[in-house]
C-alpha positions as CSV (number, residue, x, y, z in Angstrom):
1,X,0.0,0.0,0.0
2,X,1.4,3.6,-0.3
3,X,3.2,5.6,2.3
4,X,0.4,7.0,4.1
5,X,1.2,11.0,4.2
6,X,1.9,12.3,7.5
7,X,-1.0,14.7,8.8
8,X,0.5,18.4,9.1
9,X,0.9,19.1,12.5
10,X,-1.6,21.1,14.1
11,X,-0.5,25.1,14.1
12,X,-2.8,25.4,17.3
13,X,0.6,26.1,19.6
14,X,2.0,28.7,17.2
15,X,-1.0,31.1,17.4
16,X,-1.6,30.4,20.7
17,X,1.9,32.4,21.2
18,X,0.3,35.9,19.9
19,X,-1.4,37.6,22.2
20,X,-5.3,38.1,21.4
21,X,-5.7,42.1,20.6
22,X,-6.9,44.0,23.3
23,X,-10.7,45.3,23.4
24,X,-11.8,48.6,24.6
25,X,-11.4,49.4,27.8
26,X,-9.0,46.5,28.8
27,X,-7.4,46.9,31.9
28,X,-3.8,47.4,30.7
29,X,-4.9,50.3,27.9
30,X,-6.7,52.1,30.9
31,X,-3.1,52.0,32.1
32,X,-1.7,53.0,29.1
33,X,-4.3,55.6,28.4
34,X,-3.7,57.0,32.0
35,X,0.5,56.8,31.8
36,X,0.4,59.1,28.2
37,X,-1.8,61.5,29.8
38,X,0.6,62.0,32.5
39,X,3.1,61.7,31.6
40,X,3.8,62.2,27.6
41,X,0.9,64.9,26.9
42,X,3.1,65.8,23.6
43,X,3.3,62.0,22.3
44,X,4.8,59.3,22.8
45,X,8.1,58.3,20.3
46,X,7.0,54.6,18.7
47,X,10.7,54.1,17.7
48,X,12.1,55.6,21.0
49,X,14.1,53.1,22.9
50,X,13.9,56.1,25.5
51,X,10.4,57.1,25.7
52,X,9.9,52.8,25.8
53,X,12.3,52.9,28.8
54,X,10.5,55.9,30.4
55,X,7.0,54.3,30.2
56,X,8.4,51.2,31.7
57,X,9.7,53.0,34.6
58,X,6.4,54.9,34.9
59,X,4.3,51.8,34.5
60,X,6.5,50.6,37.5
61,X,6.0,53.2,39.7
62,X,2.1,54.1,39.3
63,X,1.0,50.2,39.4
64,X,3.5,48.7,41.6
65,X,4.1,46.4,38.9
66,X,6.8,45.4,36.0
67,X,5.2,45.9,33.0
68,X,5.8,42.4,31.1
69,X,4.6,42.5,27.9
70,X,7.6,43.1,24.7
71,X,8.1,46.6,23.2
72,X,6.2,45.0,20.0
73,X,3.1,44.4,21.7
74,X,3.3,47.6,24.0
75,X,3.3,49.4,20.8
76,X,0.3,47.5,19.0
77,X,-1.4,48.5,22.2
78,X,-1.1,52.2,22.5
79,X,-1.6,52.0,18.8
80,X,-4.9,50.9,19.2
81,X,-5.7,53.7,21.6
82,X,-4.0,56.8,19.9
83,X,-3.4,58.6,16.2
84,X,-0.3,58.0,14.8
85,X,1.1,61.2,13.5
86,X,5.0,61.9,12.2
87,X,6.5,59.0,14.7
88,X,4.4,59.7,17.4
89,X,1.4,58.6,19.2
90,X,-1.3,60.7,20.8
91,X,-4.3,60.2,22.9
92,X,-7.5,61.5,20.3
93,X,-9.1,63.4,23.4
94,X,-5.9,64.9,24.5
95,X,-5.2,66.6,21.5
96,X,-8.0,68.6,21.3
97,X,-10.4,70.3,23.9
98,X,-14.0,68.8,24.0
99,X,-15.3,72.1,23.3
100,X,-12.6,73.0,20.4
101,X,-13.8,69.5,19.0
102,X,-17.8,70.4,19.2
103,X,-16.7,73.9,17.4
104,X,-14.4,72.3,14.4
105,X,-17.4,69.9,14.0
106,X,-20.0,72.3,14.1
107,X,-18.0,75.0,11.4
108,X,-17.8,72.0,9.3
109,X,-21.8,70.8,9.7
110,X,-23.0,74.7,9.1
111,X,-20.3,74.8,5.8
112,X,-21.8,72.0,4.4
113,X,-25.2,72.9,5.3
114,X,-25.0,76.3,3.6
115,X,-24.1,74.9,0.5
116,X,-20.5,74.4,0.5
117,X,-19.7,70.5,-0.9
118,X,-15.9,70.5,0.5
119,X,-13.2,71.9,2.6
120,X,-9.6,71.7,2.0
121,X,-7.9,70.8,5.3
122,X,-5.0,73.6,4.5
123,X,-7.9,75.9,4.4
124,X,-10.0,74.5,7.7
125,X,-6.3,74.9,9.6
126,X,-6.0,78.2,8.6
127,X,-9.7,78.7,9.8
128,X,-8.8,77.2,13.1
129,X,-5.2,78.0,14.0
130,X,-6.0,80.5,17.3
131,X,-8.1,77.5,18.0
132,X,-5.2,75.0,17.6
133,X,-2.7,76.9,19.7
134,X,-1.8,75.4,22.8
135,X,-3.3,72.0,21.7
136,X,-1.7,69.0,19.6
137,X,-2.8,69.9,16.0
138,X,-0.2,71.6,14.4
139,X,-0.4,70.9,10.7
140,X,-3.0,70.5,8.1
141,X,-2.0,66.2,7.8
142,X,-2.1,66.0,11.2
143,X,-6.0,67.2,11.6
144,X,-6.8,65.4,8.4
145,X,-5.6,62.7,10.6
146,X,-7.7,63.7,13.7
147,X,-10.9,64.2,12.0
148,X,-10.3,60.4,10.3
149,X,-10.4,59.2,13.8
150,X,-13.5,61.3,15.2
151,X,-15.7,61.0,12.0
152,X,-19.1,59.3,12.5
153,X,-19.7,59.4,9.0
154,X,-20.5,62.9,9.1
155,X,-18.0,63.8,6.3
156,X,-15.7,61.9,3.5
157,X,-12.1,62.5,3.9
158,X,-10.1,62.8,0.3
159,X,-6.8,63.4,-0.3
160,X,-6.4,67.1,0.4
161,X,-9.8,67.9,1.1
162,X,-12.8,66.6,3.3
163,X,-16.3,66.0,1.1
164,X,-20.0,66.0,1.7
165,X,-20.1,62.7,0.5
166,X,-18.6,61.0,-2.2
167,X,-20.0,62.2,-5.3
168,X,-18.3,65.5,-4.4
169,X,-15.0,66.7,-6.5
170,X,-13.6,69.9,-5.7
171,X,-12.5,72.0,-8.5
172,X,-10.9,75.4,-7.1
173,X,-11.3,76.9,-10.6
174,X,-15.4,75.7,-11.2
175,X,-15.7,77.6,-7.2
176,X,-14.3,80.7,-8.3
177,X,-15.8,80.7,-11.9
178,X,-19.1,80.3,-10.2
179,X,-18.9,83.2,-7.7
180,X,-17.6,85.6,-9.8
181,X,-20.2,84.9,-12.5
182,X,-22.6,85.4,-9.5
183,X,-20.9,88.2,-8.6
184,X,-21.3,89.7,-12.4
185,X,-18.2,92.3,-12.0
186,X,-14.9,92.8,-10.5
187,X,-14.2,91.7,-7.0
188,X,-11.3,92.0,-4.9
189,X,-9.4,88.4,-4.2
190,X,-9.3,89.2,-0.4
191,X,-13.1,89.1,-0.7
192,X,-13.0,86.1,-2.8
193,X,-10.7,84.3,-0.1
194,X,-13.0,85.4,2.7
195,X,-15.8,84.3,1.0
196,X,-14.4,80.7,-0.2
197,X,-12.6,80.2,3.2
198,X,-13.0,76.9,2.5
199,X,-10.2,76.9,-0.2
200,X,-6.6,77.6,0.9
201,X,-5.7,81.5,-0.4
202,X,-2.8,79.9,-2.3
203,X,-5.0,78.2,-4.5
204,X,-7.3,80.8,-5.0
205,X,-4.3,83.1,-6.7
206,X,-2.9,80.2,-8.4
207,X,-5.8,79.6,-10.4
208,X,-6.8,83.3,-10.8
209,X,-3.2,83.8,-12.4
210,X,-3.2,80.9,-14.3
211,X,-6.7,80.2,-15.7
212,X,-7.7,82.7,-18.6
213,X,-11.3,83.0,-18.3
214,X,-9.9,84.8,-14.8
215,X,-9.4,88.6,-16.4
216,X,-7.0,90.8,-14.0
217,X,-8.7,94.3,-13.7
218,X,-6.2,96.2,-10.8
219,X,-4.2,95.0,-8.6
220,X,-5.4,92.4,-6.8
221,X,-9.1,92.4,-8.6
222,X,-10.4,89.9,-11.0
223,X,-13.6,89.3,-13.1
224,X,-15.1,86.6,-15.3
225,X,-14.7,87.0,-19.0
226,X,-17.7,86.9,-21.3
């Protein structure tokens, strides 16, 4: 009779070794949660041998406990309880004030309500930056990468900009076409800006310089041709 083919060994004591993921309010992330509020309120270094050796130390003092778990796991944990921005991890609800947060959301719900189909994130920093100061957003990217972890499906985040829904594509150069043929004569780009605060100014005088059917008149005035 043939060699009967040995049966693959069952992989049941490999994956026993990893560790299941930790679920929401776990003990040891209420830790974790607790220790980076403390005691890194400007992040906390992924990479950093330091800030690992730090938290360690920490852990070992506030719980009267060695913390056991491997650097690996330690980070998959905070990971699951922070953003992720340039190397560093920070607590969502440390990085802006509850209040700020209802604001920024609210700006954003009464833009789109009124009409307006997208904001650029350059353009919502901008609208935001006395707002910012003193907390932990501090670039465009890095609230695009807040407002990924707060949305409720309130909003659809693209690339540069954040969208009604999908169906919208922002065109700087439609926006502007379509005001100023509103507008039916000259107007001043400083008014334009203010007016489409939801596209960063840079844009706005890119495409003004650049677009023909955008006719100078003075210094710093433009009207639709035709």
């Amino acid at each position: 009779p043939p060699a009967r083919v040995k049966p693959l060994q069952p992989t049941r004591a490999v994956i026993e070794k990893l560790p299941a993921r930790r679920v929401e309010n776990d003990p040891v992330l209420l830790c974790y949660k607790e220790l980076l509020e403390k005691f890194f309120p400007k992040g906390f270094r992924v990479e950093s041998s330091l800030d690992m050796k730090k938290l360690r130390k920490f852990y070992q003092e506030l719980y009267m406990t060695e913390l056991s778990d491997e650097d690996s796991l330690v980070c998959r944990d905070i990971g699951s309880i922070t953003i992720l921005y340039d190397g560093k991890a920070y607590l969502p609800d440390a990085m802006l004030s509850p209040e700020k947060k209802e604001k920024l959301l609210g700006y954003i719900k009464d833009k789109f309500s009124s009409g307006c189909d997208a904001i650029y994130y350059s353009a919502l920093f901008s609208e935001f930056e006395e707002d910012f100061r003193g907390e932990r957003i501090y670039t465009p990217e890095m609230l695009k990468t807040y407002l990924s972890y707060i949305n409720q499906g309130d909003f659809v985040l693209q690339r540069s900009y954040l969208a009604k829904d999908y169906t919208v594509q922002m065109n700087p150069e439609d926006e502007i076409r379509e005001y100023l043929k509103e507008a039916g004569g000259p107007v001043e780009v400083s008014k334009l800006s203010e007016d489409l605060s939801y596209i960063p100014e840079q844009k706005i005088k890119f495409a003004l310089s650049t677009n023909g059917d955008f006719v100078w008149n003075a210094i710093g005035v433009y009207f639709l041709e035709g």
